[in-house]
C-alpha atoms as an extended CHARMM CRD file, in Angstrom:
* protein
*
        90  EXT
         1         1  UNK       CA            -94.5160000000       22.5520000000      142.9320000000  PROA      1               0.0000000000
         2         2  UNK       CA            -95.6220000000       23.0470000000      146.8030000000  PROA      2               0.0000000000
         3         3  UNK       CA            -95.1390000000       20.0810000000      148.8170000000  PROA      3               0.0000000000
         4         4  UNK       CA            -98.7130000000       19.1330000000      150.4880000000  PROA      4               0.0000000000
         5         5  UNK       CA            -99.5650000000       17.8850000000      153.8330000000  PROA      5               0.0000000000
         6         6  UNK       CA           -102.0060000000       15.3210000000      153.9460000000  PROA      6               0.0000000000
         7         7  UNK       CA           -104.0930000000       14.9750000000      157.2760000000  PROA      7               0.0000000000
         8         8  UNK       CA           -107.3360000000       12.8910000000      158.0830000000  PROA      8               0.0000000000
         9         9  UNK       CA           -110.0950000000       14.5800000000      160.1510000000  PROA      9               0.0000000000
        10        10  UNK       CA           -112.8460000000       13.5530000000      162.2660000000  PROA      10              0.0000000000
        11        11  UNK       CA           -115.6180000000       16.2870000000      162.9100000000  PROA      11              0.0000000000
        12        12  UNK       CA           -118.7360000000       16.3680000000      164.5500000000  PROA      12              0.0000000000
        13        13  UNK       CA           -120.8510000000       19.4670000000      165.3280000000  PROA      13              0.0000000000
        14        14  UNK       CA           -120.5850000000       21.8820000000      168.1120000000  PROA      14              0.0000000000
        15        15  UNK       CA           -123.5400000000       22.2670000000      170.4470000000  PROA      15              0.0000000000
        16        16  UNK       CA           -126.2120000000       24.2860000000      168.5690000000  PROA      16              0.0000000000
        17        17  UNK       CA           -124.6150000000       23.4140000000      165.1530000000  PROA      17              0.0000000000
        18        18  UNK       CA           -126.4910000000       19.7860000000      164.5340000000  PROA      18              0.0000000000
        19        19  UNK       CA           -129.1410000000       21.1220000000      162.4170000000  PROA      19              0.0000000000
        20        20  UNK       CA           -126.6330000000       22.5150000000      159.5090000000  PROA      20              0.0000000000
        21        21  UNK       CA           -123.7640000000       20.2810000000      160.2950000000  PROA      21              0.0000000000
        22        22  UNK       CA           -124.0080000000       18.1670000000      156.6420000000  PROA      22              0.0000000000
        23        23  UNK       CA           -124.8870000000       21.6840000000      155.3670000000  PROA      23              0.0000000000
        24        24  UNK       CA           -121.7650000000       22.9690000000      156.6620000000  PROA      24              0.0000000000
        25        25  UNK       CA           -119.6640000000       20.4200000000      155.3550000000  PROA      25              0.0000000000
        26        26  UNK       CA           -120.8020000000       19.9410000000      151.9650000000  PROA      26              0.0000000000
        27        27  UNK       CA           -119.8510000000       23.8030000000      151.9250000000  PROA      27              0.0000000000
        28        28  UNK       CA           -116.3310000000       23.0360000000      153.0810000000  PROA      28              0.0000000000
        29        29  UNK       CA           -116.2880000000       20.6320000000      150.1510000000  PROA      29              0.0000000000
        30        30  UNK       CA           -117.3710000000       22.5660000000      147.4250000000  PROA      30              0.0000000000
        31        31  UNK       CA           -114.8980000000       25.5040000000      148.6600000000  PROA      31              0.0000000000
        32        32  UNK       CA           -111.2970000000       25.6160000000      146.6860000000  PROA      32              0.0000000000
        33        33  UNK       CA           -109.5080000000       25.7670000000      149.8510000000  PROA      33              0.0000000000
        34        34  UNK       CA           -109.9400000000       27.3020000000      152.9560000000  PROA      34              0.0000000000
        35        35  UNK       CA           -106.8580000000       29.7940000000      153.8330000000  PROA      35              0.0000000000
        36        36  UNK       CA           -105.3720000000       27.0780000000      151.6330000000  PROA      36              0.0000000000
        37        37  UNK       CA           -106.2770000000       24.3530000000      153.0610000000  PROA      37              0.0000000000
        38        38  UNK       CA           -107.8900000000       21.7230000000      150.6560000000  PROA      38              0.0000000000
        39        39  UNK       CA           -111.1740000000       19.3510000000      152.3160000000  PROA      39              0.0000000000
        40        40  UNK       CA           -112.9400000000       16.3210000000      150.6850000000  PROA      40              0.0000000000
        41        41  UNK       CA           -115.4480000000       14.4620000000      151.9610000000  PROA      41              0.0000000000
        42        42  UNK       CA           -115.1240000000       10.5770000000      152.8070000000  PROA      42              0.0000000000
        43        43  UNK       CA           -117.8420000000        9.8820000000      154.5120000000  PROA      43              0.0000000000
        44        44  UNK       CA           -120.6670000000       12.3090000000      156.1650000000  PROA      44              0.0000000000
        45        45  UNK       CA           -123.6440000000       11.6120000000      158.6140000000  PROA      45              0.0000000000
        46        46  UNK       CA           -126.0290000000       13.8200000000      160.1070000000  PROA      46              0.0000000000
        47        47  UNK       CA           -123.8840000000       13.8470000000      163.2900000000  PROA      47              0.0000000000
        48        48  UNK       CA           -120.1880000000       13.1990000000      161.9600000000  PROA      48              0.0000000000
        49        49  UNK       CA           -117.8790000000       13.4720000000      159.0430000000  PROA      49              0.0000000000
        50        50  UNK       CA           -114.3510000000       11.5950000000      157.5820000000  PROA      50              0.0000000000
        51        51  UNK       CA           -112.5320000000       14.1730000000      155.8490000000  PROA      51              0.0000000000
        52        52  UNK       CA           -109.4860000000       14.0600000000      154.0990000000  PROA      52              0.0000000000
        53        53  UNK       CA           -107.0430000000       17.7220000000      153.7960000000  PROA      53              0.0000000000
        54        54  UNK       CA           -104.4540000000       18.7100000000      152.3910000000  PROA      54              0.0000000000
        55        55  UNK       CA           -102.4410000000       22.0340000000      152.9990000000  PROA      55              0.0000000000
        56        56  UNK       CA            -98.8340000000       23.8710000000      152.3130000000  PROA      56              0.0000000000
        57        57  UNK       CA            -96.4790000000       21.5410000000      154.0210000000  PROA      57              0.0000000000
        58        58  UNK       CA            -94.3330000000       24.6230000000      155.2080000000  PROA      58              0.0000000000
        59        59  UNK       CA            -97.5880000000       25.8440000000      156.8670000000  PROA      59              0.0000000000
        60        60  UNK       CA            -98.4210000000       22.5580000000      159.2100000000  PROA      60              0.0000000000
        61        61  UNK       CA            -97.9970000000       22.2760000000      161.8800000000  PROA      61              0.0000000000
        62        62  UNK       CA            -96.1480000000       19.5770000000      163.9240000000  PROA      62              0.0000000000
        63        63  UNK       CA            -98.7580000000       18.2870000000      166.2370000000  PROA      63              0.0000000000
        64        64  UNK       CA           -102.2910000000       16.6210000000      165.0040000000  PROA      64              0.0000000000
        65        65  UNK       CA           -103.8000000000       18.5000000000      168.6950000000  PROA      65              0.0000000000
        66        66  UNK       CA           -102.3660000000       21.8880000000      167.2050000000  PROA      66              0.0000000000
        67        67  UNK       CA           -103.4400000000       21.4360000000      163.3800000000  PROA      67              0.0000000000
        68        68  UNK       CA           -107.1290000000       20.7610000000      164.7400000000  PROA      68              0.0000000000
        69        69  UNK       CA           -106.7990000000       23.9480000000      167.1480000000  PROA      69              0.0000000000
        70        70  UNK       CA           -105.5170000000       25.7720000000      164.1030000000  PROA      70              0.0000000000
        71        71  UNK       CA           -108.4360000000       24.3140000000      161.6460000000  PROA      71              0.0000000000
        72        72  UNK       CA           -111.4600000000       25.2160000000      164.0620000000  PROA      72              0.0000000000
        73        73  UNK       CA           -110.4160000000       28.4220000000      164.6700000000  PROA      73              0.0000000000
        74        74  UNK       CA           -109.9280000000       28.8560000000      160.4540000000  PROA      74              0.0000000000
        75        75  UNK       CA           -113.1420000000       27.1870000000      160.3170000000  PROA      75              0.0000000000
        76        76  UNK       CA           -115.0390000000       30.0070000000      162.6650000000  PROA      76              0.0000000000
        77        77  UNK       CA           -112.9930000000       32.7550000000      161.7300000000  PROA      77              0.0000000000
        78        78  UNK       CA           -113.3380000000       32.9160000000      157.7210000000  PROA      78              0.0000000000
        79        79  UNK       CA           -116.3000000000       29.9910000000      157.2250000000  PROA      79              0.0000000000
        80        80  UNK       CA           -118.8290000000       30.5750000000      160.2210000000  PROA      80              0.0000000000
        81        81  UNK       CA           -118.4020000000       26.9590000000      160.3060000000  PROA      81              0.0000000000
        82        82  UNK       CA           -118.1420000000       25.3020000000      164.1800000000  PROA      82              0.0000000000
        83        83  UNK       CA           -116.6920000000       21.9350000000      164.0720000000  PROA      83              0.0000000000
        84        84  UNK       CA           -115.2230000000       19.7400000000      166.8040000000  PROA      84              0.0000000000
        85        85  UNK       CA           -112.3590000000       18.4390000000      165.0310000000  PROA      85              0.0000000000
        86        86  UNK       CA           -110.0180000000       15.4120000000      165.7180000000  PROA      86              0.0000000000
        87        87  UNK       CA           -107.0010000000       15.0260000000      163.3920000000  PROA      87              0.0000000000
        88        88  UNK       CA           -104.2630000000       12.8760000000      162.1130000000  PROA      88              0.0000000000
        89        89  UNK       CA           -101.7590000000       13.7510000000      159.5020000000  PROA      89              0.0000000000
        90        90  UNK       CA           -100.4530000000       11.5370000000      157.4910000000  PROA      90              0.0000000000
């Protein structure tokens, strides 16, 4: 069994995003993963979200600053999703 990361993320839309922002993150939500990584939903608002993740441990990385880099871009790059992200593993 593949040992999980667990990391907590804040996320608010990006300028121009506000008006699907909940959209956008019910979408994360009802995705399996995300180039593996795992979202739920703890708490959402038309202008910010609590999210809980989960991803490959190996695949991590060290730094909350770096996973959040690493998640937006993710986000954009296979979702069309823009979120401001602020992160704390666990």
């Amino acid at each position: 069994m593949e040992t999980l990361a667990t990391f907590y993320a804040a996320a608010t839309p990006r300028t121009g995003t506000e008006d699907v922002f909940e959209k956008c993150i019910r979408q994360l939500a009802d995705r399996e993963t995300v180039d593996g990584v795992r979202f739920s939903i703890l708490e959402v608002t038309p202008v910010s979200a609590a999210l809980r993740g989960e991803m490959p441990l190996a695949e991590c990385p060290e730094c909350p600053e770096a996973l959040a880099t690493y998640l937006e871009d993710q986000l954009v790059s296979r979702e069309g999703i823009y979120l401001n992200l602020d992160v704390n593993i666990a």
